[in-house]
Backbone as CSV, one residue per row, in Angstrom:
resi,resn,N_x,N_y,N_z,CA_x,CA_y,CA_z,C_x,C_y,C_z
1,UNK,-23.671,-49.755,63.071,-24.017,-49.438,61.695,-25.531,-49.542,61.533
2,UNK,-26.094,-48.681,60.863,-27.511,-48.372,60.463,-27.754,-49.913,59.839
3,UNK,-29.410,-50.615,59.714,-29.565,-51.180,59.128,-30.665,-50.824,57.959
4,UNK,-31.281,-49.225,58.227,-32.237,-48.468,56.983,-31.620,-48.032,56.456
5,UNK,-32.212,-48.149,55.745,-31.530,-47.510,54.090,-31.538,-46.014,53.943
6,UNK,-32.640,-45.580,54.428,-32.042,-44.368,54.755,-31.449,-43.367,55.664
7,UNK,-31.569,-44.953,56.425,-30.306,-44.096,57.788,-29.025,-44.360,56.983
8,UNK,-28.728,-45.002,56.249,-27.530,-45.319,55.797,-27.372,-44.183,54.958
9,UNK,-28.005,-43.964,53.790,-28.071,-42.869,52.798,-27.775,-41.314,54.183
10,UNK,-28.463,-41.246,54.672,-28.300,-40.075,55.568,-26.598,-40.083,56.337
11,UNK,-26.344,-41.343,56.567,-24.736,-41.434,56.983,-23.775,-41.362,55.892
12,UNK,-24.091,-41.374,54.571,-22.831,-40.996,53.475,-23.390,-39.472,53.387
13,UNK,-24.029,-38.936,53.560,-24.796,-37.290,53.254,-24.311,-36.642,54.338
14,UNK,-24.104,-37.105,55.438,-23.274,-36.388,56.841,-22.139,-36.140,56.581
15,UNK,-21.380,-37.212,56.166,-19.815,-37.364,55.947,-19.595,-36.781,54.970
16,UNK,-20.455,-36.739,53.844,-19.629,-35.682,52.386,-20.020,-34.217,52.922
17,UNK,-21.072,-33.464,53.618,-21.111,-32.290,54.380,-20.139,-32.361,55.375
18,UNK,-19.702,-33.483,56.193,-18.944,-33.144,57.233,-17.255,-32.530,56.418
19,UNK,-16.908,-33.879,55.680,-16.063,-33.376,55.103,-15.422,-32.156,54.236
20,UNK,-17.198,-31.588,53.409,-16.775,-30.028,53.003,-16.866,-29.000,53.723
21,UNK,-17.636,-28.760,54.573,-17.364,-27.976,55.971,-16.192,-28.212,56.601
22,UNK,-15.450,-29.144,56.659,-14.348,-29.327,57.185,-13.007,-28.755,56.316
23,UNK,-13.422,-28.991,55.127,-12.665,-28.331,53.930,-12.511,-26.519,54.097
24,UNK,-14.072,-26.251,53.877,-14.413,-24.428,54.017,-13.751,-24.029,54.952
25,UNK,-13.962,-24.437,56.500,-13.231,-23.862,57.918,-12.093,-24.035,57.796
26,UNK,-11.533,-24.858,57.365,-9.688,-25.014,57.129,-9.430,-23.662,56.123
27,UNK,-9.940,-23.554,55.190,-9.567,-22.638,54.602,-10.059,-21.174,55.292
28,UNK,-10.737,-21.056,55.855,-11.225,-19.977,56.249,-10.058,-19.625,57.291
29,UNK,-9.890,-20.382,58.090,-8.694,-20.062,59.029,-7.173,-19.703,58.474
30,UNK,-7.036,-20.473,57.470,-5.665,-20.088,56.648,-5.681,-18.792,56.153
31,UNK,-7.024,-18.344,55.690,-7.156,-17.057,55.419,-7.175,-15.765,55.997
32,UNK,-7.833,-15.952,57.519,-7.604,-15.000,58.336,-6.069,-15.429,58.629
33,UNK,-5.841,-16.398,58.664,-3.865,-16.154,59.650,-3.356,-15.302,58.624
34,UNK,-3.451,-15.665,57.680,-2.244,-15.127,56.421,-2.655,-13.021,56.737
35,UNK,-3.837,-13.237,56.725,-4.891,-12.057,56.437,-3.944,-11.155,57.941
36,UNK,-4.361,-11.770,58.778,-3.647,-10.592,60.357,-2.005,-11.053,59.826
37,UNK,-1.465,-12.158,59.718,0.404,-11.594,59.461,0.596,-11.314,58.557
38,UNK,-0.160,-10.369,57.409,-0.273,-9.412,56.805,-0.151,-8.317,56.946
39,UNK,-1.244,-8.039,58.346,-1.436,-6.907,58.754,-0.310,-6.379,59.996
40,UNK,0.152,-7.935,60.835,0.905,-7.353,61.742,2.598,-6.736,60.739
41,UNK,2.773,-7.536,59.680,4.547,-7.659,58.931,3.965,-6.013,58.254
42,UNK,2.725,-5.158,57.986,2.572,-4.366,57.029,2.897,-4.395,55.910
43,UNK,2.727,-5.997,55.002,3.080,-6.327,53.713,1.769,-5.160,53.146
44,UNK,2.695,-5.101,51.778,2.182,-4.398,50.431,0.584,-4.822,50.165
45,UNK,0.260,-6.882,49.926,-1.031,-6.861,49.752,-1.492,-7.225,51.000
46,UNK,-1.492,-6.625,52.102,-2.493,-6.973,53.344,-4.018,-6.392,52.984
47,UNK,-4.139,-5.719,52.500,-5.353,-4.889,51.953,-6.076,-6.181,51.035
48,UNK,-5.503,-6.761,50.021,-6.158,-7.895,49.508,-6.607,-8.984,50.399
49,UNK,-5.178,-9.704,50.649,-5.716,-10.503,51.892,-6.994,-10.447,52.626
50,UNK,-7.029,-9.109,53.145,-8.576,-8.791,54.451,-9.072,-9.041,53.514
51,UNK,-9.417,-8.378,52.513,-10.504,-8.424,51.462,-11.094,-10.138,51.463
52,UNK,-10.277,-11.112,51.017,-10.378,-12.123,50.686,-10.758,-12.703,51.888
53,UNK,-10.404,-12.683,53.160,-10.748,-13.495,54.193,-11.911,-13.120,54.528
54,UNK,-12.500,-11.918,54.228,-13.634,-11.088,54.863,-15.031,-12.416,53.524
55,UNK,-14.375,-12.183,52.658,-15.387,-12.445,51.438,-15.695,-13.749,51.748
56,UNK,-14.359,-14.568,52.321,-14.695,-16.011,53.094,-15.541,-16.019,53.906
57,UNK,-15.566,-15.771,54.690,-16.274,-15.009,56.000,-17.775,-14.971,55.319
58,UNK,-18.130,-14.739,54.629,-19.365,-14.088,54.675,-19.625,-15.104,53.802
59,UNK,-19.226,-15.860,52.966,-19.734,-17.205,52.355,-20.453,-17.834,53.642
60,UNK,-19.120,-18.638,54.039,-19.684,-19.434,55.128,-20.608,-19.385,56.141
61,UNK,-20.947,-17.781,56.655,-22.134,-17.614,57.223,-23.057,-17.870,56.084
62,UNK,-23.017,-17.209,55.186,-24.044,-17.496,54.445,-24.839,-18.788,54.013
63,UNK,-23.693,-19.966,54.028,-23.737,-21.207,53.544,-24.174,-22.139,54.771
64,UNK,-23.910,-20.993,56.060,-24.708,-21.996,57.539,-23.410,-22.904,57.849
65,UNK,-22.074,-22.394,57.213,-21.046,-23.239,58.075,-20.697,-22.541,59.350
66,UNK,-20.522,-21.401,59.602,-20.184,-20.539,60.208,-21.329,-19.795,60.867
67,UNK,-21.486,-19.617,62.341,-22.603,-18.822,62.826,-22.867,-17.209,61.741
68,UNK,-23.418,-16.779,61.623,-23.531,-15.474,60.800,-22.698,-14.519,61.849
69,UNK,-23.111,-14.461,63.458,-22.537,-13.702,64.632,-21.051,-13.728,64.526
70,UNK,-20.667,-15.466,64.309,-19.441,-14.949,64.512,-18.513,-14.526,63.125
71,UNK,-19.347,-15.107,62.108,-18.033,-14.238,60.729,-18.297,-12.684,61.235
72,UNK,-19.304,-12.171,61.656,-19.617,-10.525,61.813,-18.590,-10.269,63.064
73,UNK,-18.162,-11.113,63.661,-16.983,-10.876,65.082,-15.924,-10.877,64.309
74,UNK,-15.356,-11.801,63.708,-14.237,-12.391,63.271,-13.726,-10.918,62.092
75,UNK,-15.256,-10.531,61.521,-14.320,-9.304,60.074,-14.429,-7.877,60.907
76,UNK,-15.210,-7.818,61.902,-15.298,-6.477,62.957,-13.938,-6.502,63.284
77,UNK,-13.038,-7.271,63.418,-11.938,-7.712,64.802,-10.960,-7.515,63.438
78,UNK,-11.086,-8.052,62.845,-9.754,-7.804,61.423,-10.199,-6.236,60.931
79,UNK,-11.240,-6.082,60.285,-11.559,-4.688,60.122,-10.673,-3.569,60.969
80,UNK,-10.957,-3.711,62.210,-10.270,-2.905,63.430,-8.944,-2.844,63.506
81,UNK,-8.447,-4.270,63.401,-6.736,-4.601,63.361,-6.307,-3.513,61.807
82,UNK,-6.782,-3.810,61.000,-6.678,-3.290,59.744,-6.518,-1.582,59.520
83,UNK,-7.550,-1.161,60.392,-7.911,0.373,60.601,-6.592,0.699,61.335
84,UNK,-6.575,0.418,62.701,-5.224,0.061,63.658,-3.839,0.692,62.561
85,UNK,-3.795,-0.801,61.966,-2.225,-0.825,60.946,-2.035,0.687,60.205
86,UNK,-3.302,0.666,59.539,-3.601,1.809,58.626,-3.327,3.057,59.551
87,UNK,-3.507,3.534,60.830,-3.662,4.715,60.929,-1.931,4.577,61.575
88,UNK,-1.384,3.643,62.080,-0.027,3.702,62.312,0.740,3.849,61.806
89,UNK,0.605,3.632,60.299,1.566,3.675,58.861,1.136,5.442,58.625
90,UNK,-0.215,5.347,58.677,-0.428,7.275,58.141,-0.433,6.978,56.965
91,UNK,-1.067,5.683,56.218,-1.443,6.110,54.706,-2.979,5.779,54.990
């Protein structure tokens, strides 16, 4: 355990970032799963879904939880799956 004060202050400031980053990525992942077995079942709102996981996606790079490279991998790769579904259905 720290005995400065602001090593200490800096160790409750880690843990409340660790913990909401830990919060954001949990959700971010729930969002892409739901988002692709959306896309693989061809439910009605899979189109929302992407939408929403994509919009996640681009928070969290934005916010420096997430490399910027990889939300741009992660909505390229759903984007594609998405295009995929879409041209197999023919709407």
């Amino acid at each position: 355990m720290a005995n400065i004060a602001s090593q200490k202050k800096r160790n409750r400031q880690n843990l409340k970032r660790h913990l909401r980053n830990k919060a954001v990525r949990s959700e971010l992942k729930t969002r892409v799963r739901k988002a692709r077995a959306a896309l693989a079942a061809d439910a009605d709102d899979a189109g929302e879904l992407v939408r929403m996981a994509q919009k996640r996606l681009g928070k969290a790079a934005a916010k420096g939880i997430v490399h910027p490279r990889q939300a741009a991998r992660r909505t390229s790769r759903m984007m594609k799956a998405a295009r995929r579904q879409q041209a197999a259905t023919g709407t």
